[in-house]
VMD Tcl script that draws the C-alpha trace (Angstrom):
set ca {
  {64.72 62.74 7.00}
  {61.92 63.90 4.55}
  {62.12 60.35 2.56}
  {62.20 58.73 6.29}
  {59.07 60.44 6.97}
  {57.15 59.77 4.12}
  {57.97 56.33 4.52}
  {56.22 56.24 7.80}
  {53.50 57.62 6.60}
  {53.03 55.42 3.61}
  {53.31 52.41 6.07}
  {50.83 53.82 8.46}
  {47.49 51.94 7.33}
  {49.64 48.72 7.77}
  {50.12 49.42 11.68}
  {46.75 50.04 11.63}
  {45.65 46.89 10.83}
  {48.22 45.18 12.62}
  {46.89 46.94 15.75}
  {42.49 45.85 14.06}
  {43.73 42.30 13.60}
  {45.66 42.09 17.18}
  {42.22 43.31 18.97}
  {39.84 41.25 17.08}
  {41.97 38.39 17.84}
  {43.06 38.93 21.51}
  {39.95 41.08 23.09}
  {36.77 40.43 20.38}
  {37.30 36.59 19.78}
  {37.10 35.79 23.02}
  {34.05 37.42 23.88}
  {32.48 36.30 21.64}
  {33.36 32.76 22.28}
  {32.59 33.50 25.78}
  {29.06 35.11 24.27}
  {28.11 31.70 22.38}
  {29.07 29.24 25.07}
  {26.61 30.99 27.35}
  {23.68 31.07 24.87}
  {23.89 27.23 24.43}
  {24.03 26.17 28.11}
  {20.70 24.58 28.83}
  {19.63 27.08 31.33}
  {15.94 25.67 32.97}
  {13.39 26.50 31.47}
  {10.56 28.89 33.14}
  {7.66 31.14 31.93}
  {7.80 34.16 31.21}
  {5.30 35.37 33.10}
  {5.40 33.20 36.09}
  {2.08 32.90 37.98}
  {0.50 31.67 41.37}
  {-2.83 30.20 40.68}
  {-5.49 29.49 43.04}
  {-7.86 27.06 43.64}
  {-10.22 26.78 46.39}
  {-11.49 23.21 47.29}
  {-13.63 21.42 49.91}
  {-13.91 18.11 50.16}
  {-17.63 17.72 50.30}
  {-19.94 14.56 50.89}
  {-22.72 13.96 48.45}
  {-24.96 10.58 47.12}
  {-23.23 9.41 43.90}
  {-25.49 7.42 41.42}
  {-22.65 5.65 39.65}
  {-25.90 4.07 37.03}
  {-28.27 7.35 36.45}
  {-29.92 5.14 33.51}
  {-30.96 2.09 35.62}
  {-32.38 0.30 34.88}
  {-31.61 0.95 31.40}
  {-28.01 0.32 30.16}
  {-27.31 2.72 27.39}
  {-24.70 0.71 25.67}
  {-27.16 -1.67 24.53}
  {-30.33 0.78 24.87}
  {-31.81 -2.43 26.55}
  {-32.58 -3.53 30.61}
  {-29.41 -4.02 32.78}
  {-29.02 -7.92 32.25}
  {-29.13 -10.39 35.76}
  {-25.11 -10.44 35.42}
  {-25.53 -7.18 35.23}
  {-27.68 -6.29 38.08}
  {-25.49 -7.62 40.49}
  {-23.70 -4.24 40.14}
  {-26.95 -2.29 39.99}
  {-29.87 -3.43 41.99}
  {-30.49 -2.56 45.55}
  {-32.69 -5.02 47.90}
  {-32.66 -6.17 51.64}
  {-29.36 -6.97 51.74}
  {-27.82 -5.00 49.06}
  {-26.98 -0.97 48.33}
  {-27.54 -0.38 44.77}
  {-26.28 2.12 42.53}
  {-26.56 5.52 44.73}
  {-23.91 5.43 47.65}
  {-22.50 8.27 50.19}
  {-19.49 9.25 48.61}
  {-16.79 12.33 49.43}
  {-15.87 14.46 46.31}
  {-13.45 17.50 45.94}
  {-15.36 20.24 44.54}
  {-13.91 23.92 43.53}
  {-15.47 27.30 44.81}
  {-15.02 30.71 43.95}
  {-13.48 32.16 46.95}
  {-12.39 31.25 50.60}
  {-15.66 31.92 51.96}
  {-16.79 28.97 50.17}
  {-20.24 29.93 49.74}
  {-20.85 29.13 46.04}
  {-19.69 26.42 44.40}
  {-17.94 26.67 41.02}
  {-20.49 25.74 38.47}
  {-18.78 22.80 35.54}
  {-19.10 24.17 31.91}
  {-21.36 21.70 30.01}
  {-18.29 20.59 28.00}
  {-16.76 19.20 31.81}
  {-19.52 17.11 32.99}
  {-17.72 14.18 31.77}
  {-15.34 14.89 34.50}
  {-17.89 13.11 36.80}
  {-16.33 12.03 39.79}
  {-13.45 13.76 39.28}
  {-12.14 16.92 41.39}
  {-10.88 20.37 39.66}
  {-8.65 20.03 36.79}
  {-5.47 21.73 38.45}
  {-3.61 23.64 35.50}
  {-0.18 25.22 35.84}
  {3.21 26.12 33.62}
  {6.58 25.24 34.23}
  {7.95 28.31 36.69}
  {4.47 28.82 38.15}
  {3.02 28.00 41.88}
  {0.52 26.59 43.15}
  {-1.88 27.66 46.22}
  {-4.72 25.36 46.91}
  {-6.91 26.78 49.66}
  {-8.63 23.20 51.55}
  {-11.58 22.92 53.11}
  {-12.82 19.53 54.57}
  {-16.58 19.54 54.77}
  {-16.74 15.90 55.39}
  {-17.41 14.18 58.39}
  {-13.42 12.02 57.90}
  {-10.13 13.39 58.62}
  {-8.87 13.95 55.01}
  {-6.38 16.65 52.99}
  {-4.81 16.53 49.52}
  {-1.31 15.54 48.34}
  {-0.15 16.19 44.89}
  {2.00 13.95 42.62}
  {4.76 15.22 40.66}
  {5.38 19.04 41.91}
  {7.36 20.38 44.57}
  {6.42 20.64 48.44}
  {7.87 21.21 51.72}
  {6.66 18.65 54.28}
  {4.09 21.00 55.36}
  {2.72 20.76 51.60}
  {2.75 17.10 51.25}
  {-0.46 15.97 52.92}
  {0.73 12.62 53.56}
  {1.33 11.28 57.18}
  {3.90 8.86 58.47}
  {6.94 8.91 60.96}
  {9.87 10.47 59.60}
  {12.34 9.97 62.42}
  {13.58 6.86 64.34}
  {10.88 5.60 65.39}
  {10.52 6.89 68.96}
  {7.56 6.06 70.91}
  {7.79 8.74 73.02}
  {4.46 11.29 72.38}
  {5.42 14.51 70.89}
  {8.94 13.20 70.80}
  {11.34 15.28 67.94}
  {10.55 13.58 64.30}
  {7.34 11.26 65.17}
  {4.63 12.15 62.97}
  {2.72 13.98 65.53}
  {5.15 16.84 65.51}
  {5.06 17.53 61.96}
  {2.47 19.04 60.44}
  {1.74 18.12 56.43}
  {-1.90 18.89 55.71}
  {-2.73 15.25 55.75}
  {-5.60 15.17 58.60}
  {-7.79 18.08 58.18}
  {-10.44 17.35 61.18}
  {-14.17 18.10 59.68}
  {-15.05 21.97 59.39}
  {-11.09 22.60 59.19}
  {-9.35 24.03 56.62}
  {-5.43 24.26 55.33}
  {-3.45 26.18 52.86}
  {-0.82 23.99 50.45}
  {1.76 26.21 48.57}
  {3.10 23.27 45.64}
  {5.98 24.54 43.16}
  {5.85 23.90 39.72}
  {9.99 23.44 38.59}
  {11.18 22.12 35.08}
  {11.55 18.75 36.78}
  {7.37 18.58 37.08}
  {6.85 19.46 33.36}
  {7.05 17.35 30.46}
  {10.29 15.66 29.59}
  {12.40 15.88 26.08}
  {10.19 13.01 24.82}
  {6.76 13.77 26.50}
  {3.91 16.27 24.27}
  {3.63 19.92 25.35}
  {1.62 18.71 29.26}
  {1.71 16.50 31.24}
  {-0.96 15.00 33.97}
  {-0.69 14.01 37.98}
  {-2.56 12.69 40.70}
  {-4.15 14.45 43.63}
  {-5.62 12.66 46.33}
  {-6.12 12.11 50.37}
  {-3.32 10.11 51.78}
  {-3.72 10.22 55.59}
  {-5.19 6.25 55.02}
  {-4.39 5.82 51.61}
  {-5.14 2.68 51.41}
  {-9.05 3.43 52.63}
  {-9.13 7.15 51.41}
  {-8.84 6.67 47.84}
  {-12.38 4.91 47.90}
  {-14.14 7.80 49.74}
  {-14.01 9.02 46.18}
  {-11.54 11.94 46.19}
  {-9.07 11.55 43.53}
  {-8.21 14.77 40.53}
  {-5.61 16.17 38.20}
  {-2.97 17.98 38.21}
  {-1.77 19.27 34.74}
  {1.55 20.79 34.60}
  {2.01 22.45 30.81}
  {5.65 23.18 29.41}
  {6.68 26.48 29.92}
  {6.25 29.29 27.54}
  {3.71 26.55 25.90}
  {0.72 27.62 28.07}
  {-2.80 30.08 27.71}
  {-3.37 32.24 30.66}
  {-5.41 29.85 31.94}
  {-2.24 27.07 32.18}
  {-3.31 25.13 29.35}
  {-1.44 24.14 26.45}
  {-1.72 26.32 23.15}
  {-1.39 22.79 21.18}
  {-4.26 20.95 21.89}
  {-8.36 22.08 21.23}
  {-9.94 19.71 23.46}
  {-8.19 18.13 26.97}
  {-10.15 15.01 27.89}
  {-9.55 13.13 31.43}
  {-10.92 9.79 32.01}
  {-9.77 7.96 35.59}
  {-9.78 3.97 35.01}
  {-10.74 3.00 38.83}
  {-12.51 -0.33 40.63}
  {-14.39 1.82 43.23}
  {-14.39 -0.73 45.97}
  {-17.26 0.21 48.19}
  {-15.98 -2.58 50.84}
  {-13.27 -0.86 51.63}
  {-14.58 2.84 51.68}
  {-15.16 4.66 55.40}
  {-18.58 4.80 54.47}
  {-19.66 1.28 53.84}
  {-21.55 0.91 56.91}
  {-23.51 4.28 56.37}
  {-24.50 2.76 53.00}
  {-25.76 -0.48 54.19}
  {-27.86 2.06 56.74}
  {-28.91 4.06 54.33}
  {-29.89 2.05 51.20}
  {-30.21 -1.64 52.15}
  {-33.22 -2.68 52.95}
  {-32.15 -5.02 55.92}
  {-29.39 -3.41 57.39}
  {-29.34 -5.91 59.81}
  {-29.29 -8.98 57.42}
  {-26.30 -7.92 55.45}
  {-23.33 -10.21 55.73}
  {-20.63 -8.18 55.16}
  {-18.11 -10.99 54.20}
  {-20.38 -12.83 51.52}
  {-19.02 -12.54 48.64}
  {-21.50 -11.68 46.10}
  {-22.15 -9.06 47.97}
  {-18.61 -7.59 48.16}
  {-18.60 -8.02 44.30}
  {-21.71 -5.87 44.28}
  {-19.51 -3.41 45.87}
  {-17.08 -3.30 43.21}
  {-17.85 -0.56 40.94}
  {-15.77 -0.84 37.99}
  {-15.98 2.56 36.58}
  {-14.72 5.68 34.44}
  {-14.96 9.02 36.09}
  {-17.24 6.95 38.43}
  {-19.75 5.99 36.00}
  {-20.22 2.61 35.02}
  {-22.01 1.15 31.65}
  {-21.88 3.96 29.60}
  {-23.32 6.65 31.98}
  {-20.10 8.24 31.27}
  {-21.73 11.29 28.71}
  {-20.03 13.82 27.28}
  {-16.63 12.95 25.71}
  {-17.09 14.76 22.22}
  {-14.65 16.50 19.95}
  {-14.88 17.17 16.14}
  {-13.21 15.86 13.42}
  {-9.57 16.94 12.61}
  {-9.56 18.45 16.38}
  {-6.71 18.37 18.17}
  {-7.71 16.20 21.24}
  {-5.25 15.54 24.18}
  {-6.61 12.50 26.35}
  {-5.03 12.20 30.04}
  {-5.70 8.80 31.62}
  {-5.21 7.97 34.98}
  {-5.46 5.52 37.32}
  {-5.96 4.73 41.06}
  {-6.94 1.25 42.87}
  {-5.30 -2.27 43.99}
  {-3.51 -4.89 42.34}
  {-7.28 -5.68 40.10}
  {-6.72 -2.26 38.94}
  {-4.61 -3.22 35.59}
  {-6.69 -1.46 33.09}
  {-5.73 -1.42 29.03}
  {-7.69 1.62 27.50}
  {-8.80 1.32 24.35}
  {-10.91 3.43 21.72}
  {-12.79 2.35 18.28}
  {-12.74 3.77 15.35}
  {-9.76 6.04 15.67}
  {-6.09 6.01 17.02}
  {-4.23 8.09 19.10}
  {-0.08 8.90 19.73}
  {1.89 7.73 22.54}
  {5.32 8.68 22.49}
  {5.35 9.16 19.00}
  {4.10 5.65 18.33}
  {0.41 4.79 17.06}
  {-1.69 2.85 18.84}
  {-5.26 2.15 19.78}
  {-4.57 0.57 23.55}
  {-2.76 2.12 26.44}
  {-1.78 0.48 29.39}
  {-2.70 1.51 32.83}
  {-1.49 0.25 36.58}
  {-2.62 2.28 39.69}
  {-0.77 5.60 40.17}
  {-0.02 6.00 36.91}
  {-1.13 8.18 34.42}
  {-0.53 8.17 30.29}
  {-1.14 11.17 28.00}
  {-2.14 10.51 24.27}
  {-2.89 12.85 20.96}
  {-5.38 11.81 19.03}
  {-6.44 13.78 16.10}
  {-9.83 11.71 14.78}
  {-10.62 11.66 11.26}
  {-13.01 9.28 11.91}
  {-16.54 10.53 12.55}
  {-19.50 8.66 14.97}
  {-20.03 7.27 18.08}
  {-17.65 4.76 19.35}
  {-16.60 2.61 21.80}
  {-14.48 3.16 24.93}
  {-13.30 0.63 27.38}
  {-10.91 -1.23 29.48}
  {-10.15 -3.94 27.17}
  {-9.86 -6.62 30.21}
  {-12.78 -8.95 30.04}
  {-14.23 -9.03 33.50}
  {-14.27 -5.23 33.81}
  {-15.52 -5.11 30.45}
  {-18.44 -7.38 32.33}
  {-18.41 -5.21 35.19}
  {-19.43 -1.81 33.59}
  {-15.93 -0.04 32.32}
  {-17.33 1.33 29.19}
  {-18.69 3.88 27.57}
  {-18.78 6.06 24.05}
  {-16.62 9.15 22.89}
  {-17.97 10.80 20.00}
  {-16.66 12.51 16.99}
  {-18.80 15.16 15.16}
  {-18.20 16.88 11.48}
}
mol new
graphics top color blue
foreach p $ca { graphics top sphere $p radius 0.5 }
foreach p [lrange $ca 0 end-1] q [lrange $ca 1 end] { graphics top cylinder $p $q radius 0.2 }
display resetview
């Protein structure tokens, strides 16, 4: 009994770890197993701190001097050429280089008493509206006021909206004639025709599925722009940006922590012809309203303003960086079928998709972003690299300081 005893005893620490081994193997293992599986599934992405930011904007009408040099063109730092005066000079029969335009224009609060005042560094934005910023997880709420004298409202590419977000208008049910009848575009309201004096409120979210992809850089850039008449409200002048920034990759202010300097340049043919204000221009700045032939067709080439940020021949000022700065360019842009544009810059190259290049392809709607990181220091050229808009003013300088 005594020798039995002591046996058991002595064999103790081996049931022991019989009974360590059976619960690390049956209970522990699979918990933790369970434990890692869940930390690699590739749960969406969101910030941290998600946010709603808010922007106030008015659509509001102003005269837009595409040429503030005429009649000096600062590319050459000599007078505007007779090719090139077709886009520039006024006369009986002609408008010039100052038209009634609509631009979006940020305030500060809904009253929309004072208008937001550009930095210095953002008057290269031109004719462009508010640079919307936002992170992955965040939402949007842009507060709308039309101050024109059109029907007009905003609708974003790229994020998330209900219908009553989407400020586009078209039928979205079978077609019925019948007024007010259930799914006819009358019945649903999107934000697309604010009547003048009106405002609307747009609530756009901001998923993983309107940030950058695996392959794109830390942001990426949208369109925002009327589309009640898209086809004629894209010329009032009303176009801007949307940039949506990975999340957990973004400043308080929504931009992206990898970049020093975001530049935005909007490759567009401004086609006065087609714009809701053509006739209010001939009224305004021909000098014989009554003798201009709207269908002749030098002068509907006068009307084509082939611009960047709605400057044309190098009015464009203000695209500086430094050298070694890390300088994120997001090109857009907007137009008809003439509106293939190939961007290109001297003296220094940028990244797209990981590949170096010094040209970047554009077609309208669509927008490219590009790193560049100059190590090349001056004043340089740059254009769309297609010859006739070349000719027709789409050009200008970016410069790189020490």
């Amino acid at each position: 009994m005594f020798r039995r005893s002591i046996e058991a005893v002595g064999n103790r620490p081996n049931v022991y770890c019989q009974c360590i081994g059976r619960l690390f193997s049956e209970v522990m293992m699979p918990l933790l197993t369970c434990l890692i599986f869940l930390l690699l599934l590739p749960f969406p992405a969101f910030s941290a701190k998600a946010s709603e930011r808010i922007y106030y904007i008015a659509a509001d009408e102003v005269i837009w001097d595409y040429a503030p040099s005429a009649p000096i063109n600062p590319i050459v730092a000599q007078p505007f050429t007779n090719a090139e005066k077709i886009y520039i000079n006024g006369g009986d029969t002609r408008i010039g280089h100052s038209y009634i335009k609509a631009v979006y224009r940020a305030y500060t609060d809904a009253s929309f008493k004072t208008l937001k005042v550009r930095a210095p560094e953002e008057r290269y934005l031109g004719i462009l509206g508010p640079i919307i910023h936002a992170e992955v997880g965040d939402t949007i709420k842009v507060v709308f006021r039309n101050n024109t004298h059109l029907a007009l409202g905003i609708h974003p590419h790229g994020v998330r909206y209900d219908k009553s977000s989407e400020g586009a208008h078209y039928a979205t049910g079978n077609g019925s004639p019948e007024p007010g009848a259930a799914g006819t575009a009358a019945t649903i309201e999107t934000g697309a025709h604010v009547l003048p004096g009106n405002e609307y409120t747009y609530h756009w979210n901001v998923p993983e599925q309107a940030g950058p992809g695996p392959l794109d850089p830390d942001s990426i850039v949208w369109l925002y722009h009327p589309h009640d008449h898209e086809s004629v409200d894209i010329y009032t002048g009303l176009v801007g940006a949307i940039v949506v920034t990975r999340a957990g990759h973004a400043k308080p202010d929504g931009t992206p922590k990898d970049v020093d300097r975001e530049l935005f340049v909007l490759f567009m043919i401004f086609d006065e012809n087609l714009s809701p204000y053509l006739r209010a221009n001939i009224k305004r700045f021909a000098g014989t309203p009554g003798g201009v032939q709207l269908e002749a067709d030098d002068f509907k080439e006068s009307n084509k303003k082939h611009a960047l940020n709605g400057f044309i021949y190098g009015n464009l000022d203000g695209l500086t960086m430094r050298r070694n700065q890390r300088v994120r360019w997001y090109l857009l842009a907007l137009g008809n079928e003439d509106d293939v544009h190939t961007a290109h810059w001297h003296g220094n190259t940028v990244l797209r998709h990981g590949s170096r290049t010094d040209t970047v392809g554009l077609l309208p709607a669509l927008t490219e972003v590009v790193d560049m990181k100059p190590y090349n220091p001056g004043v340089w050229m740059f254009h769309c690299h297609v010859a006739d808009h070349m000719a027709a003013g789409m050009m200008t300088r970016y410069t790189v300081t020490e």
